[in-house]
VOVEXDO-604659 format. One record per residue (C-alpha): residue in one letter; y, x, z. Coordinates in steps of 0.2 Angstrom, whole numbers, plus 2048, in hexadecimal, padded with zeros to 3 digits. Example, Ala and Ser with C-alpha at 12.3 -4.5 7.8 and 13.67 -1.06 7.14 Angstrom:
BEGIN
A7EA83E827S7FB844824
***
This chain:
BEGIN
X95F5F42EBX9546002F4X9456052EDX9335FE2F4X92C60C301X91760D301X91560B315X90861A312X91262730BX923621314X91B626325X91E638324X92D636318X93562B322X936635332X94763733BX94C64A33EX94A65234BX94D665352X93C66B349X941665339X95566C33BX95D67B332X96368A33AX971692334X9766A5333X97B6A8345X9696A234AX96F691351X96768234CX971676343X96C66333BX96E65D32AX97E652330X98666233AX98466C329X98C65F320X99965F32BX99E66F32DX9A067231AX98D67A317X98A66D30BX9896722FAX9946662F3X99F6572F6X9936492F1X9876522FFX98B648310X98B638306X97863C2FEX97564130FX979631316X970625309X96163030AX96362A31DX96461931BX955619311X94B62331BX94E614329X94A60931FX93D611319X93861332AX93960032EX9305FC322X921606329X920601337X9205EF335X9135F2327X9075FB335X90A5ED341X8FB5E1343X8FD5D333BX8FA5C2340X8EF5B733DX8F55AA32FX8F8599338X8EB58D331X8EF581325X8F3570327X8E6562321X8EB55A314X8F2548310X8E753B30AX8EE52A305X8E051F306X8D051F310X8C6522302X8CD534300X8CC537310X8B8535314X8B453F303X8BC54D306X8B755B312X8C9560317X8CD54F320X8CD54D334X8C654033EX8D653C344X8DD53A331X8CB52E32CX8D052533EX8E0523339X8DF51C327X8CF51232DX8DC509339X8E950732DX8DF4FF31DX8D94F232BX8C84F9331X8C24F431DX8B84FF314X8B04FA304X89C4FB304X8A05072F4X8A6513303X89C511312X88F51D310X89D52C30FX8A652431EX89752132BX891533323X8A353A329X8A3532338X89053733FX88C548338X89F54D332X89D552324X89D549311X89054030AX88F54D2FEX88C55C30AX881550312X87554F304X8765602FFX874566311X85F56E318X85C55F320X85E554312X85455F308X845562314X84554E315X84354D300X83555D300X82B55230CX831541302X82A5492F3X8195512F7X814549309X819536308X80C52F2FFX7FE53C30AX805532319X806521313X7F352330DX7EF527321X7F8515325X7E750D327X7E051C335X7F051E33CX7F750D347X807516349X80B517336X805507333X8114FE33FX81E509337X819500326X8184F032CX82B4F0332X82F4F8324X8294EA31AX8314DB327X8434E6325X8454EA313X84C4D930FX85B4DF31CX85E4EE310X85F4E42FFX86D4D6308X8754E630FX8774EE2FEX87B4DE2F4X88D4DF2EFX8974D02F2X89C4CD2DEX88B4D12D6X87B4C62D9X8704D62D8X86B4DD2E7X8704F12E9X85B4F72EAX84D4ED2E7X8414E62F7X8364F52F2X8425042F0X8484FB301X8374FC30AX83250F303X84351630AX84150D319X83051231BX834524318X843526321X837520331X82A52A32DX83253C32BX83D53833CX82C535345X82454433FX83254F340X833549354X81F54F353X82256034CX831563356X82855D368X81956936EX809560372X80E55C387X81F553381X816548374X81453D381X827538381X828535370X828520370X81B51A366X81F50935DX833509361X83A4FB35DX84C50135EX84B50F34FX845506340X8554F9341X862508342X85850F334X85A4FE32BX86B4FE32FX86E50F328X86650B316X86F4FA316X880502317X87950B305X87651D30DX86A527301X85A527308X85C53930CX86E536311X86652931FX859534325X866542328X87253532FX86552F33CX86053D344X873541348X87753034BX86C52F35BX87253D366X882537362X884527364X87251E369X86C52F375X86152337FX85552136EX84F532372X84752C381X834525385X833514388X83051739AX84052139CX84A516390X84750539BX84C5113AAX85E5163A2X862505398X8614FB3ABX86E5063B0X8785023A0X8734EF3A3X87A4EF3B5X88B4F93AFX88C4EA3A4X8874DC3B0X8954E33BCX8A24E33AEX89B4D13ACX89F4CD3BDX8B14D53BCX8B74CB3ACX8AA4BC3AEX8A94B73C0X8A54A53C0X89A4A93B3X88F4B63B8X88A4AA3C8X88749B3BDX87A4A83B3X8744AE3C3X87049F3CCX8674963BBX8614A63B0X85D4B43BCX85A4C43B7X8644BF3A7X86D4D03A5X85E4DA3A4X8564E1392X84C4D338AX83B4D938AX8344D937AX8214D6377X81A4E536DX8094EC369X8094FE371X80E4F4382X7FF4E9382X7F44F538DX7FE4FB397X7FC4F53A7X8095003B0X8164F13B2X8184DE3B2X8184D63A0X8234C739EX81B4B63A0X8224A6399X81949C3A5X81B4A63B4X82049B3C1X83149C3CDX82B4A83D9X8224B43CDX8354B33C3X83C4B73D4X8354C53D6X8374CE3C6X8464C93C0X8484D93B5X83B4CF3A9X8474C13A8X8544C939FX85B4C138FX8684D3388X8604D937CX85D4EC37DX8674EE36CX8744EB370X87A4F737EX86E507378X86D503365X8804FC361X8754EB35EX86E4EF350X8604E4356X84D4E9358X83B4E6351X8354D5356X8464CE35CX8544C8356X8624D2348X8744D0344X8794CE32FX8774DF327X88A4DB320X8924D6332X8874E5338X88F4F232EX89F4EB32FX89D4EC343X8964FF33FX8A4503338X8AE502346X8A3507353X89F51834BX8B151D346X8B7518359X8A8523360X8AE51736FX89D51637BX8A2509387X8A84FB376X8964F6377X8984F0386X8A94E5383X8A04E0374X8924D937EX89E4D038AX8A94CA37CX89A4BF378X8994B9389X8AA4B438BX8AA4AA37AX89C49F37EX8A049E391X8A648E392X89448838AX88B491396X89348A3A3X88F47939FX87B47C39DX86E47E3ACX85D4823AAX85048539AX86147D391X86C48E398X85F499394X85C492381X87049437EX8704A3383X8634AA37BX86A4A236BX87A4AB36FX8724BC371X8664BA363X8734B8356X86E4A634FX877497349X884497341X8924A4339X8A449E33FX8B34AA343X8B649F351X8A44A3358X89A4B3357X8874AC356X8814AF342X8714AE339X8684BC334X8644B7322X8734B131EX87C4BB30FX8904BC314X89E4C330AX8A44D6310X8B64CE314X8AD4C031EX8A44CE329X8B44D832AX8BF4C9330X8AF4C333BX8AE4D5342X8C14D5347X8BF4C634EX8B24CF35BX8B94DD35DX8CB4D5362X8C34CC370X8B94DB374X8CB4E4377X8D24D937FX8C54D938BX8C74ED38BX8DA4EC38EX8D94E439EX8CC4F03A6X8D24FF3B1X8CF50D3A6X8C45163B3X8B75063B2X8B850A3A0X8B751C3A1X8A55183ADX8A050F39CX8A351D393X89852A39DX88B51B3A0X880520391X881533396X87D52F3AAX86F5253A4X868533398X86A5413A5X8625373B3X8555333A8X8545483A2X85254B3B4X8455403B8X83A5483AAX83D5583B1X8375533C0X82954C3BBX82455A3B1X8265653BEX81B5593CAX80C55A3BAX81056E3BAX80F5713CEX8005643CBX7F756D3BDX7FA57E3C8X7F55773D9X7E45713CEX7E15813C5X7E558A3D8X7D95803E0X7CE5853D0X7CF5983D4X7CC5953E7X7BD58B3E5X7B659B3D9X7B95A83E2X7B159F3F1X7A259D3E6X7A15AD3E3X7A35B33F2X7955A63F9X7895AD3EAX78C5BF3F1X78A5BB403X7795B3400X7755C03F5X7785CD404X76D5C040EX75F5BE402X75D5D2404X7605D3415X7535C141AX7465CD40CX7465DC417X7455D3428X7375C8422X72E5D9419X72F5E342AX72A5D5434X7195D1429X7185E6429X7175E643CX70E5D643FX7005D1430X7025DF423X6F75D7415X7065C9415X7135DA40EX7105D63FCX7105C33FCX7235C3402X72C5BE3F2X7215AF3EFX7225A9401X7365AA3FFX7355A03F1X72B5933F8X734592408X7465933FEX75258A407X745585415X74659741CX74A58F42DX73758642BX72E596429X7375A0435X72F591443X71E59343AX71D5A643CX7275A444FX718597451X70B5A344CX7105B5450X71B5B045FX72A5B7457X7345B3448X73D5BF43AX7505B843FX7535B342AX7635B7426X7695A3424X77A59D420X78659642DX78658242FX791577428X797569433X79455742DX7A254C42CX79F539427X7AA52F41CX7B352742AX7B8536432X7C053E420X7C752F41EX7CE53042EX7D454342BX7DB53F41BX7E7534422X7ED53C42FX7F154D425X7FB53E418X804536427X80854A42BX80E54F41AX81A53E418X82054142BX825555425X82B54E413X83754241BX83B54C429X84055841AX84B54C411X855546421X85955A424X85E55B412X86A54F412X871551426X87756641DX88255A412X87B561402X88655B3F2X8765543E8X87154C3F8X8835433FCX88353D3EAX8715363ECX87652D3F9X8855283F4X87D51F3E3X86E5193EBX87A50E3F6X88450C3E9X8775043DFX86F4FB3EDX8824F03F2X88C4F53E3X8944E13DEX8A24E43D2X8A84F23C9X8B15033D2X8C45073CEX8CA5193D0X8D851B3DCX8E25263D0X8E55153C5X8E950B3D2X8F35143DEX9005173D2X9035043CBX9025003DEX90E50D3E6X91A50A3D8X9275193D2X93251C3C3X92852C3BEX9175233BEX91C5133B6X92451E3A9X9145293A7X9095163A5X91450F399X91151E38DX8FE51938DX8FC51337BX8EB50B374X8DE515369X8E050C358X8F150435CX90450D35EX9064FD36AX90850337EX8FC4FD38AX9034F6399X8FB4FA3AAX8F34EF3B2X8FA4E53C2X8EE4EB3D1X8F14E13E0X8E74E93EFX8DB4E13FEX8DA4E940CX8C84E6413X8C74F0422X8CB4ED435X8DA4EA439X8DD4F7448X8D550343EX8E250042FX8F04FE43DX8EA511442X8E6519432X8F5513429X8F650341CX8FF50140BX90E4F640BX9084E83FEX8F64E6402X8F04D640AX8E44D9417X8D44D1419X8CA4D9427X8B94D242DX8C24C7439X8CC4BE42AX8BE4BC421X8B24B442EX8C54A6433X8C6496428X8D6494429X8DC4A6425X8D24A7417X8D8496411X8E849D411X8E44AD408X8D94A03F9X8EA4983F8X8F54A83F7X8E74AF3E9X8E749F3E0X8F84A23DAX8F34B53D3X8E24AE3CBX8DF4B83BBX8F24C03BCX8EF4CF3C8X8DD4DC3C8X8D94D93DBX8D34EA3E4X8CA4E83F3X8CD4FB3FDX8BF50040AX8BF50D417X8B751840CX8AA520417X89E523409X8AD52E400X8AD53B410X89F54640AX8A65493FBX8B9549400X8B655540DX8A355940FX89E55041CX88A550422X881541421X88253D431X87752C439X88752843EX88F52B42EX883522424X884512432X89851242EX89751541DX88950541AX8954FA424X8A64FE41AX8994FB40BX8954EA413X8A74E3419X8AD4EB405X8A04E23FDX8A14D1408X8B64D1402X8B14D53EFX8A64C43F0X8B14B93F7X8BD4B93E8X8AC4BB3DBX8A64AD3E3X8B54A33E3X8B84A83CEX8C44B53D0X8C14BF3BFX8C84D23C1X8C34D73D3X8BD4E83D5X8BA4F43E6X8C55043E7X8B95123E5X8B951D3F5X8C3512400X8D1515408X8CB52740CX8CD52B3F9X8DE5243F8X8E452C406X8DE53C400X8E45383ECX8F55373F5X8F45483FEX8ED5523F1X8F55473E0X90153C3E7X9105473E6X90F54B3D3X9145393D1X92153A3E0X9135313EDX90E5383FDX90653040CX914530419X92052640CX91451B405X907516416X90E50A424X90950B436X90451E430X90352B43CX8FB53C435X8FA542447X8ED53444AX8E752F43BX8D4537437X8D8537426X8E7541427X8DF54C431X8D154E427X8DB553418X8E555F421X8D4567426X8D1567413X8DF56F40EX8DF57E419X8CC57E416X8D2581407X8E158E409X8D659A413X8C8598407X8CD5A9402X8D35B2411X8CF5C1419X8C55C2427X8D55C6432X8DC5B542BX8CB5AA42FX8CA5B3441X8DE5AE445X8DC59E43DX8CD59B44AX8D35A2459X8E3596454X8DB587454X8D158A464X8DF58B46EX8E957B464
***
C-alpha cells in the first residue's frame, strides 16, 4: 500500500525530471536517472527497480496533488427528510411545502385542532409555530402587550376608534371560545374574557403598528372601523394561535392571501367590484339560466352587500342603501342592491362586523384548505358552488321571496345539512362533521373548477393582484394630483409675494418721487406751503388725484402726482364669462391631447382602451386561443401533451375540455380570410333569419352541457397589441362592431340557457397569429389547418408576415433596413 502523500509537501517532491534536474556524466553529456541505470552506472543491481518504484510513487504522488488543489465543489444539498404523518411534518423546520401539501392530501385534508396552530403558522409565515413565537415580531407584540395595553384601553372612552374596537371584541369573543372547545370535553379551550382581551389586543397592536408605520399624509388610507379585520383576527384566535402567534400570523396573512385588506375603504369598494364582476361572469358561464332569473327579479344581486356602519354615516360622497327606495331609485344604483357578501371573495368569508359569520369549526376546517392550496381563484368556485346547490330554489322564487332566499343562502342561516351548505352560526358542530361538511363544498367547488378553461381560471387567479395594482395606481395618481395641487398653491403663493413686494417698492419710488414734485411745485408757487407737505400728503392719501384738481384749480397748473396705473373693472358676469371660456379651452386642449396619445398607438393607451371596452360589452368570460386551438385542431402530439395535465391535490388526469367553435363574423370575410374546418358559422345574417337559427337551437340542443361553445370574432381589438396598430377612428369603428356581432352571438345561447359559452379572446386575429408563431410546436400551421385560406389575400397573413420580418431586421444593419426598403418599394 502506498504511503499517504501531504498535497503540500508532494508538490515539489513529486515533480517529473526534467533536463535541469539530470545528471551529467564524465564526458560532459547529460544523462537521466533511467539512462544511468541502463548503461550499468547504477551502483548496484536492486537500483533500476528502486528507481522505478520511487517513480511510481512520485506519480502518484503527483496525482494526488493535483486533485488535492483542484477546487472543490460544492456539496450537493441534502435531501428533506421523510415524515410519516402530517403532524411531523408542520413541526419541524426541515419540511417542504410540497411534503405538508402532500401529507395534508393524504390524511384527508384532516388535521386535528391540537395541530392547527403549527399547520396554518407553516402555511402563512413558513415557519413553525415555535420560530414564530420566538421571532421579533412576536416579541415586540408582548413588550407592547405587557407595558401599553392597559394605557390604550384606558383611552377607550376619548378615542371612538378603540372603542369600536372593544365593542367587536366583546360581540366576537363567543366565536373564539366555540372555536377552541374540543369536541370530547364540555370546557371551552379560553374563557369569554381571555377571548375578548386577546382579541382586543391583537386588533389594537395591528391598528397602531399600520399608524407608526404610515406617515401623517397616508393616515388617511388606513380604514377606520373595518369591518373585515376583526373576523380574521377572530378567526385566527379560534383556530387556538397564541395571541402572539395570531398577531404575527395576521400581518403576514394579509399580503398574502387577503392583499385588498390593506386598502382604504374608498379603494377597496373600487377593486372588490372588479372581483364581484370576474365572479358574476363565471356565474354566467356555469349558471346561465340562473344568472337571468337573478337579474330580471334581484338586480344588482352580485354586487358587495353594503353594510351599514358608523364611520359611513356622514359621508355624503356616495348613495347609502335604502330599503324603501322605490324602482326607479333601485334602477339606477344597482351596485347598492348587491346581496355577496364582501367576505367572501376579499376575506376567504370569514364574515364581517354587523353581518352575517360562518361556524368557527366549519370555518377552520374551510381555512385549512384554503391556506394550504394558496389557490386565489377557490374563492370564487366556492362562491358559485353555493349557487349551484340552491339553484333550483332560486329559480322557483320572484320577488321580496327570491331576495329573502338568497339572502338566507349567503348569510349562512338555517340549517346544517351535508346535502346543503346554509348553517347557523351558533350552532357547536363536531371537528369530523365540519371536515366532512367542508368536503362536501369544496367537491362541488372542483367540480365547478374542472370544467373551466384553465385560462378563465388563471384570470381568477391574477384577479386579486389586477385589482390591487389598479387600485395602487390610482392612489399615485391621486397623490401626484394633491402634490402638483399643493405645488401650483404654494407657486401661486410665491407669485403673489413677490408682486407685493414689488407693488410696495414701486409706490415707495412714487411716494418720493409725488413728495419732490409736490415740494418743487409749492417752492415755485406759494413758498409758505414748503413745510406743510407731509401733512397735506397724509390728508390727501390715496385721494392725490383730488388735490392735484384743487391746486390745478387754484394755481392754474398741477404737480403731475406720481399715481398708479388703473386697473380695469371687470363685473361678475364678465369673469364668469372668461372663466368659462379659458375651461372650455383647457378641456378642448386636454382632450385634443388624449385623442393624439392614443392615435401614436402607445401600449398603456391600447390597453386602456382595450379594457375600457372590455368592461363596457364584456358578457361572458374570455378563453385564451392557446387552450382552444389545440383541443380544436386536434393532433397526436397535443392530445398527448393534455392528457399529461394531472390535478393539483389528485394523481387523477384532467381531461381537456371539448371546445366546439362559432364563427360570428361575415361570411365573405371568413370566405376571404380563411375559416376552421369544424366551426359552425353564425354571421350577422344567420342570426337576424328564423329559420336558420331554428336550425342551429336544434343542432345545439343536442351538445347542451356536453361541449364549451366558443364564439371567435374578427379580433380587431387584438391588432394593436398583435402588431401595433394606431388607434385609428376607423379601427376603433371596426373594432366596436366585431365587439357588437361577438357579444350579440354569446347572448343568444345565454339567453337560451346554454351553460359553458365563452368568447375567444382576441378573435380570430389571435388565433391566426397563435398558429403562425406557436402552432408549429404542436405540428399546426395556418395553411394545413384554414380553409378557403389564401396567405396572398388574407390581411391576417399578411399582417404577420409584416411581424415576423419586423421582427427579423429588428437588428439589422443599416445596409440591411436600406435594401430591405428599397425591396419593398419596387414589390
Amino acid at each position: 500500500m502506498e504511503k499517504e502523500v501531504n498535497p503540500v509537501e508532494s508538490t515539489s517532491a513529486a515533480a517529473p525530471p526534467t533536463k535541469d534536474d539530470s545528471e551529467k556524466n564524465n564526458d560532459g553529456q547529460t544523462t537521466t536517472a533511467t539512462e544511468k541505470s541502463a548503461s550499468g552506472d547504477s551502483d548496484d543491481d536492486k537500483a533500476p527497480s528502486s528507481t522505478t518504484d520511487s517513480k511510481k510513487e512520485e506519480n502518484a504522488s503527483d496525482e494526488t496533488s493535483e486533485k488535492s488543489t483542484e477546487k472543490q465543489e460544492p456539496p450537493e444539498p441534502e435531501a428533506p427528510p421523510t415524515f410519516e404523518t402530517l403532524a411531523d411534518a408542520i413541526q419541524s423546520p426541515k419540511a417542504t411545502g410540497a411534503q405538508i401539501c402532500d401529507l395534508f392530501i393524504k390524511e384527508g385534508f384532516k388535521v386535528s385542532a391540537k395541530f392547527r396552530p403549527h399547520l396554518w403558522c407553516r402555511a402563512v409565515c413558513g415557519k413553525t409555530l415555535n420560530e414564530v413565537m420566538e421571532s421579533s415580531v412576536a416579541d415586540s407584540f408582548i413588550e407592547w402587550d405587557t407595558n401599553f395595553y392597559n394605557m390604550e384601553i384606558s383611552a377607550a372612552d376619548n378615542d371612538d376608534n378603540i372603542k369600536w374596537i372593544t365593542n367587536e371584541a366583546n360581540i366576537l369573543a363567543e366565536r373564539i371560545v366555540s372555536g377552541t372547545t374540543p369536541d370530547d370535553s364540555n370546557e371551552p379551550g379560553v374563557t369569554l374574557e381571555e377571548a375578548k382581551r386577546s382579541l382586543c389586543a391583537v386588533l389594537l397592536y395591528h391598528w397602531k403598528s399600520q399608524q407608526s408605520s404610515m406617515n401623517s399624509e397616508s393616515l388617511s388610507s388606513i380604514p377606520q372601523h373595518d369591518p373585515l379585520i376583526p373576523p380574521v383576527a377572530c378567526a385566527l384566535l379560534s383556530a387556538g394561535l397564541p395571541t402572539a402567534g395570531a398577531s404575527v400570523v395576521l400581518s403576514q396573512i394579509m399580503p398574502q392571501f387577503m392583499p385588498l385588506l390593506a386598502l382604504s375603504h374608498q379603494e377597496r369598494a373600487v377593486a372588490a367590484k372588479t372581483l364581484h364582476t370576474k365572479f358574476y361572469l363565471l356565474a354566467c358561464y356555469h349558471l346561465p339560466l340562473l344568472v337571468f332569473h337573478l337579474d330580471r327579479y334581484a338586480p344588482g344581486w352580485h354586487w358587495p352587500k353594503q353594510i351599514d356602519n358608523e364611520n359611513d354615516e356622514n359621508d355624503n360622497s356616495s348613495p347609502k342603501k335604502n330599503s324603501n327606495a322605490s324602482a326607479t331609485h333601485k334602477g339606477r344604483h344597482l351596485e347598492l342592491q348587491g346581496v355577496v357578501p364582501e367576505s367572501w371573495l376579499i376575506s376567504h368569508l370569514a364574515g364581517e362586523c354587523g353581518g352575517a359569520f360562518m361556524n368557527p369549526k366549519w370555518l377552520n376546517s374551510l381555512w385549512d384548505l384554503i391556506l394550504v392550496s394558496s389557490n386565489n381563484s377557490l374563492r370564487f368556485f366556492l362562491a358559485l358552488a353555493v349557487l349551484e346547490k340552491d339553484s333550483d330554489t332560486l329559480l322557483m322564487l320572484t320577488g321580496d321571496k327570491l331576495i329573502e332566499e338568497l339572502n338566507r343562502i349567503m348569510e349562512f342561516k338555517e340549517g346544517t345539512t351535508l346535502e346543503g351548505f346554509a348553517i347557523e352560526a351558533e350552532e357547536d358542530g363536531l371537528e369530523s362533521e365540519a371536515v366532512d361538511w367542508v368536503q362536501e363544498w369544496c367537491d362541488r367547488a372542483r367540480s365547478l373548477w374542472e370544467s373551466t378553461p384553465r385560462s378563465v381560471v388563471g384570470q381568477l387567479r391574477a384577479a386579486e393582484d389586477g385589482a390591487v395594482n389598479l387600485a395602487l395606481q390610482q392612489r399615485q395618481k391621486d397623490a401626484e394630483e394633491k402634490l402638483q395641487a399643493r405645488l401650483e398653491a404654494e407657486a401661486k403663493a410665491h407669485r403673489e409675494a413677490v408682486e407685493a413686494e414689488k407693488e410696495r417698492r414701486l409706490q415707495e419710488a412714487r411716494d418720493r418721487l409725488t413728495r419732490a414734485r409736490l415740494v418743487a411745485f409749492y417752492r415755485k408757487f406759494n413758498p409758505e406751503r414748503e413745510e406743510n407737505v407731509d401733512k397735506i400728503l397724509v390728508t390727501f392719501a390715496g385721494r392725490l388725484d383730488v388735490l392735484d384738481k384743487k391746486l390745478k384749480t387754484k394755481y392754474g397748473v398741477g404737480f403731475n402726482p406720481a399715481l398708479p396705473p388703473k386697473k380695469n373693472k371687470i363685473n361678475e358676469d364678465t369673469k364668469k364669462l372668461l372663466s368659462n371660456m379659458g375651461n372650455n379651452t383647457t378641456n378642448f386642449f386636454k382632450n385634443k391631447s388624449n385623442k393624439s396619445q392614443q392615435q401614436q398607438g402607445g401600449e398603456d393607451g391600447r390597453t386602456t382602451m382595450k379594457e375600457t371596452n372590455h368592461q363596457a360589452n364584456e358578457v361572458t368570460v374570455t378563453v385564451s386561443p392557446a387552450e382552444v386551438l389545440p383541443v380544436l385542431c386536434w393532433s397526436k402530439e397535443g392530445a398527448a401533451k393534455a392528457m399529461n395535465m394531472r390535478g393539483r391535490y389528485s394523481g387523477q388526469k384532467i381531461m381537456p375540455l371539448k371546445f366546439y367553435l362559432v364563427d360570428s363574423r361575415p361570411e365573405d370575410t371568413a370566405a376571404e380570410q380563411g375559416r376552421f374546418p369544424t366551426a359552425v358559422t353564425m354571421s350577422p345574417d344567420t342570426l337576424m333569419d328564423p329559420e336558420k337559427m331554428q336550425l342551429h337551437e336544434d343542432m345545439f340542443e343536442s351538445l347542451r352541457g356536453a361541449v364549451h361553445v366558443v364564439v371567435m370574432g374578427e379580433g380587431f381589438d387584438a391588432l394593436p397589441t398583435l402588431y401595433g396598430n394606431k388607434l385609428t377612428p376607423k379601427l376603433q369603428t371596426l373594432m366596436q362592431e366585431d365587439d357588437s356581432r361577438t357579444s350579440n352571438c354569446a347572448l343568444f345561447f345565454a339567453k337560451k340557457g346554454f351553460p359553458f359559452v365563452s368568447i375567444l379572446d382576441g378573435g380570430f386575429a389571435a388565433a391566426h397569429a397563435w398558429l403562425s408563431r406557436e402552432g408549429h410546436r404542436r405540428h399546426l400551421r395556418p395553411s394545413s389547418v384554414l380553409v378557403d385560406y389564401n396567405p396572398q389575400v388574407s390581411m391576417f397573413a399578411q399582417l404577420e408576415e409584416a411581424y415576423k420580418a419586423q421582427v427579423r431586421f429588428a437588428n439589422a444593419t443599416t445596409t440591411e433596413k436600406t435594401q430591405r426598403a428599397l425591396q419593398n418599394f419596387v414589390d
